[in-house]
N, CA, C and O atoms as a printed pandas DataFrame, in Angstrom:
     atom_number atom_name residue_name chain_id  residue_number  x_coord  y_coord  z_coord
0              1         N          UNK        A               1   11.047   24.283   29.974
1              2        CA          UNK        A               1    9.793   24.775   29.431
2              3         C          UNK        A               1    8.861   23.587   29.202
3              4         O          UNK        A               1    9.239   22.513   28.733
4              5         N          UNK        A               2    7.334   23.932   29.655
5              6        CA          UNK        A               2    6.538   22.587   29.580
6              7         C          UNK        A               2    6.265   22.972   28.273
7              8         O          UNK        A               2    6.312   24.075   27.729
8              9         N          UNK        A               3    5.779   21.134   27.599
9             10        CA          UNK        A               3    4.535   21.547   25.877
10            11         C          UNK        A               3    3.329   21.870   26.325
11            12         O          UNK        A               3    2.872   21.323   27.328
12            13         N          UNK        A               4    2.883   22.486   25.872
13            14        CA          UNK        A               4    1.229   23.314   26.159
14            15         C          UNK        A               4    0.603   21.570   25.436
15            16         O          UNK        A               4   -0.549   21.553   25.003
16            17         N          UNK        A               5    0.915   21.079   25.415
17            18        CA          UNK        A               5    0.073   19.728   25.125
18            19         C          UNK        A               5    0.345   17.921   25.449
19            20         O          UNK        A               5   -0.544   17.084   25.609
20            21         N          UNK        A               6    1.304   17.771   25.467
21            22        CA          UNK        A               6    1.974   16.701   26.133
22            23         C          UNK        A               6    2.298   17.079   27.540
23            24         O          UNK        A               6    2.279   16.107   28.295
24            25         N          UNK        A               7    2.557   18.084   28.036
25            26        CA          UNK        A               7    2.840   18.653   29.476
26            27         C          UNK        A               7    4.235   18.314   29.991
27            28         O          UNK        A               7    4.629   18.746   31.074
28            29         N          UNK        A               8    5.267   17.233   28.898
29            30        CA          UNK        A               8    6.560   17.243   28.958
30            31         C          UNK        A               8    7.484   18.794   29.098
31            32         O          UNK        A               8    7.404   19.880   28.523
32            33         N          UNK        A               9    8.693   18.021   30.576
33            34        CA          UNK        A               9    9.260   19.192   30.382
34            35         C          UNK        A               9   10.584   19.356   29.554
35            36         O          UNK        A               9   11.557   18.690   29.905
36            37         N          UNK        A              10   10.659   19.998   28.735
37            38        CA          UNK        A              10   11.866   20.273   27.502
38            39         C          UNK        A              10   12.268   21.112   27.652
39            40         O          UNK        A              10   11.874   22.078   28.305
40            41         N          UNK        A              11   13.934   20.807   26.580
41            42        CA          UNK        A              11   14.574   21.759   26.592
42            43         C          UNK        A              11   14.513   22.959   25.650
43            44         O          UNK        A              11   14.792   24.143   25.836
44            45         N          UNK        A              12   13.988   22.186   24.405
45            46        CA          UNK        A              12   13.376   23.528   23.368
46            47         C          UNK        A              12   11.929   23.175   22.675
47            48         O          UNK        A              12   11.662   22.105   22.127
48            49         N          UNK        A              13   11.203   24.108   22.792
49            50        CA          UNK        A              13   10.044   23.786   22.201
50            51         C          UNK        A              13    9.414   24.411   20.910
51            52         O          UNK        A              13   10.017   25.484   20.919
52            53         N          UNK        A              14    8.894   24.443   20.199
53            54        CA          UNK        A              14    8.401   25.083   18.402
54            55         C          UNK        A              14    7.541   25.708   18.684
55            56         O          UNK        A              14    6.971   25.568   19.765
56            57         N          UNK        A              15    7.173   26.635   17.739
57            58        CA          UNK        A              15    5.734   27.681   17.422
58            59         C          UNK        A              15    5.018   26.915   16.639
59            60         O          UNK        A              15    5.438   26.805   15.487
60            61         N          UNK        A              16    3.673   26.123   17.033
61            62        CA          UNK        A              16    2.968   25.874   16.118
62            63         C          UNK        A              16    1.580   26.839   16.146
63            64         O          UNK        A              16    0.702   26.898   17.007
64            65         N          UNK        A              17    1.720   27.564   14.885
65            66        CA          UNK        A              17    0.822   27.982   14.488
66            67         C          UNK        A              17   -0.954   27.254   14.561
67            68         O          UNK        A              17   -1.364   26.414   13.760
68            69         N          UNK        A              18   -1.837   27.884   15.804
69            70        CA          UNK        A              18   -3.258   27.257   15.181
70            71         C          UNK        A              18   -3.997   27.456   14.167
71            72         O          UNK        A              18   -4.899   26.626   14.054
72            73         N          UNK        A              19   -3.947   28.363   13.271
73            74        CA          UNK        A              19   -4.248   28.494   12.174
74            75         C          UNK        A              19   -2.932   28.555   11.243
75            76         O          UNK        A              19   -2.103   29.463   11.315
76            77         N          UNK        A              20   -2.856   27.440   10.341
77            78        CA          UNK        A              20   -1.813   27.426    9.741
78            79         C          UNK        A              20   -1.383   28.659    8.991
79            80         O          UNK        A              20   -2.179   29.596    9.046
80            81         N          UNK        A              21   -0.279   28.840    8.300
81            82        CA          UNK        A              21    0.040   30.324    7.997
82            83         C          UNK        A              21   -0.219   29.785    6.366
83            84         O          UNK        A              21   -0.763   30.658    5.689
84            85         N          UNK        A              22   -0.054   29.066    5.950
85            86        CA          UNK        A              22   -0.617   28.717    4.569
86            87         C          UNK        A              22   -2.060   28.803    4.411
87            88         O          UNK        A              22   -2.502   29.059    3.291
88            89         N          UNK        A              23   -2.957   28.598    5.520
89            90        CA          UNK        A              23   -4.208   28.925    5.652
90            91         C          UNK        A              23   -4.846   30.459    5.231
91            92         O          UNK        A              23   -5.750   30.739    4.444
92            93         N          UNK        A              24   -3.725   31.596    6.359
93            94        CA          UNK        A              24   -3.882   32.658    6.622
94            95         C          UNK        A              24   -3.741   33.324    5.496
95            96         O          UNK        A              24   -4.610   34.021    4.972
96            97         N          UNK        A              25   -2.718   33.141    5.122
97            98        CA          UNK        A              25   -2.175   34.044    3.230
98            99         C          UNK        A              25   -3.141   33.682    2.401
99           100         O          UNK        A              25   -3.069   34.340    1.363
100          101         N          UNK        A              26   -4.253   32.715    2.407
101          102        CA          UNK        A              26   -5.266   32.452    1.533
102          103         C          UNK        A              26   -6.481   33.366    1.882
103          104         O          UNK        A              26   -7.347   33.809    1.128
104          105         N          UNK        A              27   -6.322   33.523    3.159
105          106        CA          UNK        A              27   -7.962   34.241    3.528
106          107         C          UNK        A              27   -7.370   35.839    3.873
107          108         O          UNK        A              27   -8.018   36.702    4.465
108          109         N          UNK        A              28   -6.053   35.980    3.371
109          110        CA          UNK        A              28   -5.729   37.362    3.731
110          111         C          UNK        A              28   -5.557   37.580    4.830
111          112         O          UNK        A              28   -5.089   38.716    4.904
112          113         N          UNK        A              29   -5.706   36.961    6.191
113          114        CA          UNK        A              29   -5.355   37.401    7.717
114          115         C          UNK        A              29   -4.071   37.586    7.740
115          116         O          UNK        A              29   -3.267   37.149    6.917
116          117         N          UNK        A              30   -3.780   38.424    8.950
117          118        CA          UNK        A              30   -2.627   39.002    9.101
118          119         C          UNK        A              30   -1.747   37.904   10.291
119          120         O          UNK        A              30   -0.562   37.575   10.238
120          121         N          UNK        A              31   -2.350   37.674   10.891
121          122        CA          UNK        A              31   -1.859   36.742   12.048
122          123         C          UNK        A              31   -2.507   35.601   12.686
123          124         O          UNK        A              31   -3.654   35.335   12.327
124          125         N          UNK        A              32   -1.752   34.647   13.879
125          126        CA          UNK        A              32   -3.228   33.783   13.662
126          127         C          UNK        A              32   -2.169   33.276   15.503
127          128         O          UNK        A              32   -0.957   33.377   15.694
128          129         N          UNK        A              33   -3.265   32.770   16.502
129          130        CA          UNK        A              33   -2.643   32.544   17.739
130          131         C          UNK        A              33   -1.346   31.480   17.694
131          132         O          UNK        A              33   -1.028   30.723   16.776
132          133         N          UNK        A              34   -0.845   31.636   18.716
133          134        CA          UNK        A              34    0.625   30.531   18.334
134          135         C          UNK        A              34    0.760   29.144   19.888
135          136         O          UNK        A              34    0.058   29.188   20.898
136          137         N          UNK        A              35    1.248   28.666   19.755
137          138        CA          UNK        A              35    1.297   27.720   21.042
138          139         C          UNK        A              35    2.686   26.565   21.343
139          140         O          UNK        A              35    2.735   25.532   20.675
140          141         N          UNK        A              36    3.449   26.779   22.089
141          142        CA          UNK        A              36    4.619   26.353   22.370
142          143         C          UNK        A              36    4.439   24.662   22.370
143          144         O          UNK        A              36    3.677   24.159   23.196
144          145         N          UNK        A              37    4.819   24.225   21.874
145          146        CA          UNK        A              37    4.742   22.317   21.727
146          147         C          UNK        A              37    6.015   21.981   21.236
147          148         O          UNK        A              37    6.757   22.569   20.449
148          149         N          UNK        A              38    6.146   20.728   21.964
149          150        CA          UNK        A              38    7.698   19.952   21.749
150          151         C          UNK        A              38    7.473   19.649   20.154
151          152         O          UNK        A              38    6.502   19.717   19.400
152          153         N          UNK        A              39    8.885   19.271   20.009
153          154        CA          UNK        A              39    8.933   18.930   18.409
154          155         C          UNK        A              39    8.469   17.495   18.255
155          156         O          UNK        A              39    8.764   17.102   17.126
156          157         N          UNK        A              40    8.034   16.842   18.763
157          158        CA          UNK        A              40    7.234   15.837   18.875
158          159         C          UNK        A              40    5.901   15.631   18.442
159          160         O          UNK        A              40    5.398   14.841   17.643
160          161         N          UNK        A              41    5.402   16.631   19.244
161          162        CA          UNK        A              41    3.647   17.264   19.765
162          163         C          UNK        A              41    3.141   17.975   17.843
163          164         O          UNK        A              41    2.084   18.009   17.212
164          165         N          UNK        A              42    4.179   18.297   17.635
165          166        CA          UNK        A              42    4.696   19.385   16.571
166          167         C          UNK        A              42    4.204   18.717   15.095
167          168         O          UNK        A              42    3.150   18.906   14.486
168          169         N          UNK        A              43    5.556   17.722   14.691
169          170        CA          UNK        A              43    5.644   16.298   14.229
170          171         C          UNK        A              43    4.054   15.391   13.875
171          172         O          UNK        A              43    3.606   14.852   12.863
172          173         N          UNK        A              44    3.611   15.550   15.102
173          174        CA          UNK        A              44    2.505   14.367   15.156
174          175         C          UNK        A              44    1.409   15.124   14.286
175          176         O          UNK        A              44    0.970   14.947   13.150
176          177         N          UNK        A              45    1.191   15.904   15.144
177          178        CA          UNK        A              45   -0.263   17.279   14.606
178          179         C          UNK        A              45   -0.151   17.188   12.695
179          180         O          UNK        A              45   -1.028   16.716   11.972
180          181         N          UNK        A              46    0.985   17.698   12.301
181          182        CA          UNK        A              46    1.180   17.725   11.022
182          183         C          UNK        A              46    0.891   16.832   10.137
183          184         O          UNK        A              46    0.413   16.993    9.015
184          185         N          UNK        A              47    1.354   15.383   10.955
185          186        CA          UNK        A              47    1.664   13.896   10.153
186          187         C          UNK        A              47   -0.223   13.386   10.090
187          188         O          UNK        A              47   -0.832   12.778    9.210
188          189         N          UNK        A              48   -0.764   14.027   11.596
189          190        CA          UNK        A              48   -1.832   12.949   11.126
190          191         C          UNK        A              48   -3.492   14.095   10.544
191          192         O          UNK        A              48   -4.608   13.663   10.254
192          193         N          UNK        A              49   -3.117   15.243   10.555
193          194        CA          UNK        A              49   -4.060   15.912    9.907
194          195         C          UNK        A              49   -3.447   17.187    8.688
195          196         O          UNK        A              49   -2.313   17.668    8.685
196          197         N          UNK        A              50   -4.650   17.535    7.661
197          198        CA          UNK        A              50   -4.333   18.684    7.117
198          199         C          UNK        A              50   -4.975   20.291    7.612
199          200         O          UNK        A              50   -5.905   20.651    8.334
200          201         N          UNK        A              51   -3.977   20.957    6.834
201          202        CA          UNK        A              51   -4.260   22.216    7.018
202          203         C          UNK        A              51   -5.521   22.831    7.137
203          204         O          UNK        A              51   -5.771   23.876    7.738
204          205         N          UNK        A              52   -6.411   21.995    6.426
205          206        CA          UNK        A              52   -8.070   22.635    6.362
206          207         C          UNK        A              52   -8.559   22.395    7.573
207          208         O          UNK        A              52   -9.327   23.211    8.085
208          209         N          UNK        A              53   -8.108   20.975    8.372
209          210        CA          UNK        A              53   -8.563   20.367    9.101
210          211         C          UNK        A              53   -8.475   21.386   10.535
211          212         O          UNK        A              53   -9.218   21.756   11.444
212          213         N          UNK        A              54   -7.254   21.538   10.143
213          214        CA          UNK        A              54   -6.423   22.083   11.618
214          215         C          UNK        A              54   -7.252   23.707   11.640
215          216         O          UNK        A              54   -7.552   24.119   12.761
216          217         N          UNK        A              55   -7.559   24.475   10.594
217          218        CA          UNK        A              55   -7.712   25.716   10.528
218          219         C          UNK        A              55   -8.946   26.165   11.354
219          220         O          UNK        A              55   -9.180   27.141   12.067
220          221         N          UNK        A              56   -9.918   24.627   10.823
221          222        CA          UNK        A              56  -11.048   25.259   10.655
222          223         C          UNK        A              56  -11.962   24.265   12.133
223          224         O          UNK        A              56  -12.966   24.714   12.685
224          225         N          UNK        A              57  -11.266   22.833   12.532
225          226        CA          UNK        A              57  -11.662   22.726   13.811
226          227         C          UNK        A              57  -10.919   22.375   14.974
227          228         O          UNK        A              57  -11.462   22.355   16.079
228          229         N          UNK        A              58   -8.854   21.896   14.687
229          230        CA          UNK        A              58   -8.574   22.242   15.541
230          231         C          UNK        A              58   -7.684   22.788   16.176
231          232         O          UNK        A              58   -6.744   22.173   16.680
232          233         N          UNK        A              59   -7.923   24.511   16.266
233          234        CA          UNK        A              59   -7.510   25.524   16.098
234          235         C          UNK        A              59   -6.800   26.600   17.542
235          236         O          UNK        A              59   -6.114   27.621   17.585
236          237         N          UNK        A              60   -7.641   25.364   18.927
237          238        CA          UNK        A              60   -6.589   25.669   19.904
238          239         C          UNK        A              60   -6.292   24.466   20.122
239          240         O          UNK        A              60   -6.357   23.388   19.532
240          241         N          UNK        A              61   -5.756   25.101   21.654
241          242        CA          UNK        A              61   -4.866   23.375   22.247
242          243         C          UNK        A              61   -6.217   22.954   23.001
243          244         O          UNK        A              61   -5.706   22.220   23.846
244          245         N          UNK        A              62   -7.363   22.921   23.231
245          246        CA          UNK        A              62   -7.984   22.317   24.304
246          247         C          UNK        A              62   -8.426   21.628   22.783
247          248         O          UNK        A              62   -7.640   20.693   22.630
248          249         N          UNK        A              63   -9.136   21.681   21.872
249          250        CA          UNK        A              63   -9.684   20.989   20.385
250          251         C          UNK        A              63   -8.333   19.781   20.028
251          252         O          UNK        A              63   -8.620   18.585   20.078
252          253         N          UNK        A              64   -7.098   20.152   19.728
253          254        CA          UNK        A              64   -6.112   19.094   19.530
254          255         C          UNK        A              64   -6.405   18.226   20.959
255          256         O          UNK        A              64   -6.953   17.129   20.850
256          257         N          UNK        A              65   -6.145   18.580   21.887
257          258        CA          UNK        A              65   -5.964   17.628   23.073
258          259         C          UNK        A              65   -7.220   17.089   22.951
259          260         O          UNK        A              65   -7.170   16.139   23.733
260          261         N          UNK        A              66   -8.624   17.101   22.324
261          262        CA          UNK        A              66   -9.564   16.438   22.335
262          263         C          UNK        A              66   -9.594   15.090   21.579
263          264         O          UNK        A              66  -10.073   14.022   21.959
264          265         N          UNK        A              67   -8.875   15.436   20.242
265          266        CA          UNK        A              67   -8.983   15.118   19.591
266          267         C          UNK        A              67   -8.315   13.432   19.298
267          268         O          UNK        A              67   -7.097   13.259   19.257
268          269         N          UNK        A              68   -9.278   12.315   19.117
269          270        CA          UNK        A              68   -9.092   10.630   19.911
270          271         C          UNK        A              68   -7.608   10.340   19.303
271          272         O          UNK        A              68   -6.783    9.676   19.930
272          273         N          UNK        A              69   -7.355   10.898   18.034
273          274        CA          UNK        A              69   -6.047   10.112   17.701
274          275         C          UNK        A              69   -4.660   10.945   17.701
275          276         O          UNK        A              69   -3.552   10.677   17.235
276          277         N          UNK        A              70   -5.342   12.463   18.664
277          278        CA          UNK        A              70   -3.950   12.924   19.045
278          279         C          UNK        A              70   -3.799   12.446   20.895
279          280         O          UNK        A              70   -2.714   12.350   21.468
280          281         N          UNK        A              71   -5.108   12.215   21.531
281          282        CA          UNK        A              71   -5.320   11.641   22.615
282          283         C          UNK        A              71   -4.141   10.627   23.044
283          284         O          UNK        A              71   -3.241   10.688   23.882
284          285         N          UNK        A              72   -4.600    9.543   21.969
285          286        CA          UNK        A              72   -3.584    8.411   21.586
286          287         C          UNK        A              72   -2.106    8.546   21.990
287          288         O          UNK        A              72   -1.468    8.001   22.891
288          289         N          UNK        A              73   -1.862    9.173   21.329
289          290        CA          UNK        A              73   -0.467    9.507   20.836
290          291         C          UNK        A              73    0.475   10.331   22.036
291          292         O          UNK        A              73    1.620   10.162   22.454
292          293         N          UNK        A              74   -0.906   11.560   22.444
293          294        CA          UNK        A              74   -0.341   12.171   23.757
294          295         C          UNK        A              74   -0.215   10.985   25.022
295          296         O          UNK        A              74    0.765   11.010   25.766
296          297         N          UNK        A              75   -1.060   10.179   25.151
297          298        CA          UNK        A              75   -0.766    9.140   26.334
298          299         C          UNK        A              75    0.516    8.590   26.214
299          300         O          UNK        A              75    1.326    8.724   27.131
300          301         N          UNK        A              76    0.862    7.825   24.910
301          302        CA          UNK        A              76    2.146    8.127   24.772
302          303         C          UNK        A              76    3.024    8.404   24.614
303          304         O          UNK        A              76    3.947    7.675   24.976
304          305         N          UNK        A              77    3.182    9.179   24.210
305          306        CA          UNK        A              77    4.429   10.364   24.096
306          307         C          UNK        A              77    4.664   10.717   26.222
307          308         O          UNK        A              77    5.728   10.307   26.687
308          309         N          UNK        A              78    3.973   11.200   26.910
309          310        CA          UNK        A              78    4.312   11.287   28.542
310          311         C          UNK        A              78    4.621   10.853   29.106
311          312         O          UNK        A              78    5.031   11.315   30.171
312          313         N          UNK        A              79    4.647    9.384   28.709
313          314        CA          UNK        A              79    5.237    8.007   29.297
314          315         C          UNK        A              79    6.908    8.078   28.781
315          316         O          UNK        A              79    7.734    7.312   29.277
316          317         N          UNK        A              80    7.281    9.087   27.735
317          318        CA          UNK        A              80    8.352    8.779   27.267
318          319         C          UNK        A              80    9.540   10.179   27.643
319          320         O          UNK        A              80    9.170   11.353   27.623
320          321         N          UNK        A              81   10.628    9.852   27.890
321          322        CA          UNK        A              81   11.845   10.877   28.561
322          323         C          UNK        A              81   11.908   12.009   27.386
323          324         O          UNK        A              81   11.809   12.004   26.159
324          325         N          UNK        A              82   12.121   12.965   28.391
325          326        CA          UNK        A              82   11.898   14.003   26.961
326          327         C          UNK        A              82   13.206   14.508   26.335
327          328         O          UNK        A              82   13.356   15.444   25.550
328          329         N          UNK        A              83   14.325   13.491   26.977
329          330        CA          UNK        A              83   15.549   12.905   26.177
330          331         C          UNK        A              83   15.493   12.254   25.007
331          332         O          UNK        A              83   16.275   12.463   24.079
332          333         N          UNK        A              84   14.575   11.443   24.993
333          334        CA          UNK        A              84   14.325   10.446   23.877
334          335         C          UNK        A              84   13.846   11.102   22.505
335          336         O          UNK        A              84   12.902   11.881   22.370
336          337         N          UNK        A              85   14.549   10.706   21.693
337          338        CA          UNK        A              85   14.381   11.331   20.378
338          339         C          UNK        A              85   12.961   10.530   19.526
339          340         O          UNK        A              85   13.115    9.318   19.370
340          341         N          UNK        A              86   12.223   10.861   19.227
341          342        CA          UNK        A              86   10.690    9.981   19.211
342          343         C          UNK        A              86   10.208   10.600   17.423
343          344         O          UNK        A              86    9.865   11.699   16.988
344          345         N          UNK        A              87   10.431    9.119   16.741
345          346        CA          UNK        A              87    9.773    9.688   15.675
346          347         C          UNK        A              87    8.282    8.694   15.102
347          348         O          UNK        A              87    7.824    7.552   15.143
348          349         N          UNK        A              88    7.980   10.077   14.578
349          350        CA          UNK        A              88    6.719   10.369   14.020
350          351         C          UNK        A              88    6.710    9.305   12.725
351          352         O          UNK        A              88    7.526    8.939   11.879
352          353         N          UNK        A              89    5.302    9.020   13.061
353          354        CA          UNK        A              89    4.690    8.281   11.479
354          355         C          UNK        A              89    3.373    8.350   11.097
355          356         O          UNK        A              89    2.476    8.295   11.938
356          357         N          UNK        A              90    3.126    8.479    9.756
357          358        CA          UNK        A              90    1.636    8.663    9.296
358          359         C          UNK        A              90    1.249    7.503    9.601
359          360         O          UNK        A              90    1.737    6.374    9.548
360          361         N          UNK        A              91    0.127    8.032    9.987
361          362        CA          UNK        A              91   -0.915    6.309   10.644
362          363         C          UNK        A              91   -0.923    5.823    9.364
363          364         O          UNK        A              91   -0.440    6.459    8.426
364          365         N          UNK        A              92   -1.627    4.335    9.206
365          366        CA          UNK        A              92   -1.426    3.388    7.606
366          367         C          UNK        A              92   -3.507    3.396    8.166
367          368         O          UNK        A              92   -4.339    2.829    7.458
């Protein structure tokens, strides 16, 4: 299975919610679109933005993939085996 954002091919990939679900239970929505990403892709999104952030501008995958310091991160992360166990850190 490819990540709808790194374009790595894996063996299991996560539901990340584009509108976070902690978002959703606040504004009362019932559901919110979903998008298959490695636990990596997953990891990163979380570590380097918040929930308001993510809800309200970036809320599909073409907005994350825009976005310069997940850009970053996606250049490398593709360069890397999707064997490789790859961890995440909050930028300083």
């Amino acid at each position: 299975m490819e990540c709808k954002l790194c374009q790595r091919e894996m063996e299991n990939l996560t539901i990340h919610h584009l509108i976070p679900r902690q978002y959703l239970k606040r504004k009362k929505i019932a559901d919110s679109p979903t998008v298959n990403i490695c636990t990596a892709c997953h990891k990163q999104i979380h570590a380097l933005f918040d929930n308001k952030k993510l809800a309200r501008e970036l809320n599909t995958p073409d907005k994350l993939k825009q976005e310069p310091k997940m850009q970053k991160f996606l250049s490398w992360v593709r360069k890397q085996k999707s064997q490789k166990r790859v961890i995440v850190r909050m930028p300083k």
